[in-house]
N, C-alpha and C positions, 0 to 999 in steps of 0.2 A: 504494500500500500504506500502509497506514495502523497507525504505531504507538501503540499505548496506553503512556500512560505508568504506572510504577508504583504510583503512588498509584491509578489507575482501576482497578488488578487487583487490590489490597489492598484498600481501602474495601471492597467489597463483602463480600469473606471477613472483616474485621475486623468489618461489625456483624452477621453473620451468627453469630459468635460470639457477640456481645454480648447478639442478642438470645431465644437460647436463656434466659438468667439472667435477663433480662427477664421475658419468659412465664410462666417456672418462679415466677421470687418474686410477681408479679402472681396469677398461681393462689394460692401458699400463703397470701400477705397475705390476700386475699378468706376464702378456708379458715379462716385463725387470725383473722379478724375475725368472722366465722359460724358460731358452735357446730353442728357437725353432731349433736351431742347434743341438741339441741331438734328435738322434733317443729316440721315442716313447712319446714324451710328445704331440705331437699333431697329426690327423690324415693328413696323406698327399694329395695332392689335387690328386682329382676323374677326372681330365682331363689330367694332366701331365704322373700319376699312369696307366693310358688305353690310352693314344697318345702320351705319350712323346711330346705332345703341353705344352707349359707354357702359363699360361687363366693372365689375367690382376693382377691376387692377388699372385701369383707366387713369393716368395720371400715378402711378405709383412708382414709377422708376425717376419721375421729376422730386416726388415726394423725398425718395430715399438721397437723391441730389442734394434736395434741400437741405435733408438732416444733415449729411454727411459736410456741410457748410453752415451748420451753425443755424439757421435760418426755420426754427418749428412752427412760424407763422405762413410761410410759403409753404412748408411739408402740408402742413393741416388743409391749405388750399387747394393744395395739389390734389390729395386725397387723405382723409381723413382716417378712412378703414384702413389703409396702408399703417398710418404711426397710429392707430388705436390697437393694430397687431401685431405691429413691433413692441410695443411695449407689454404683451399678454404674452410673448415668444420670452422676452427677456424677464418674465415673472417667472414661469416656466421654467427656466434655465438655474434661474438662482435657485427655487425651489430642488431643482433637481442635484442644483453643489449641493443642499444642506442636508437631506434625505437619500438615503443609500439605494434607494429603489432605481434599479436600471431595465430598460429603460424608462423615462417619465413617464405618466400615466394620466389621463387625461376623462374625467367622466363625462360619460356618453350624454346626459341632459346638457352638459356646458356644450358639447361641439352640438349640439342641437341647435340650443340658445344661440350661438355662434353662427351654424347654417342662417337661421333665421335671421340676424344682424345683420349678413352680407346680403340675402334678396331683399328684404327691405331697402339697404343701403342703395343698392343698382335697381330696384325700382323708384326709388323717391326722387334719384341723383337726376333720373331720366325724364323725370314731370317739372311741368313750369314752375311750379312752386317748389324745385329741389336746384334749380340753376345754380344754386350755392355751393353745391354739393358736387359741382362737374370740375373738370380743370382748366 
């Protein structure tokens, strides 16, 4: 029988943690270095482009722009669901440093409540009285 030592059962969950913030800041860096505001740096969304609907992520790559510059007044205009889920991602995350449970775990009423947030959100964005709410 063979025991592992503590370190061999840590390491793993310890950069596993790590490298969520990893990923994350490597995406935003790229993002906040690449105007998504300049035509051609990314491809434009396949819903808005064939319906002129704006889909939940509408505005979300300017949004992460904006964070990634300082500027939560612009993100939130960008899109608001965008940094209302960065910041539910980064609850998340800390929860999951302080609690040994791998991976996180996420109850099924919350990503319901959640479903529900986002078609609301891209239906209201999309009515005259949501203008506010577009980017």
């Amino acid at each position: 029988m063979s025991v592992s030592s503590p370190t061999a059962r840590v390491l793993p969950a310890v950069l596993a943690r790590l490298a969520v913030p990893a990923g994350v800041g490597a995406a935003v860096a790229y993002v906040g270095a690449v105007d998504p505001g300049e035509a051609g740096h990314y491809p434009p969304c396949p819903l808005l482009s064939r319906t002129g609907l704006l889909c939940p992520g509408c505005g979300g790559l300017r949004a992460v722009h904006a964070l990634a510059h300082g500027d939560v007044v612009g993100a939130l205009a960008a899109n608001a669901a965008v940094v209302a889920a960065g910041a539910v991602v980064a609850a998340v995350w800390v929860v999951w440093c302080v609690r040994p449970r791998i991976p996180p775990s996420v109850p099924m009423p919350l990503v319901r409540v959640a479903g529900v947030l986002v078609l609301v959100f891209s239906v209201v964005r999309n009515l005259p009285f949501g203008a506010s709410l577009a980017p």
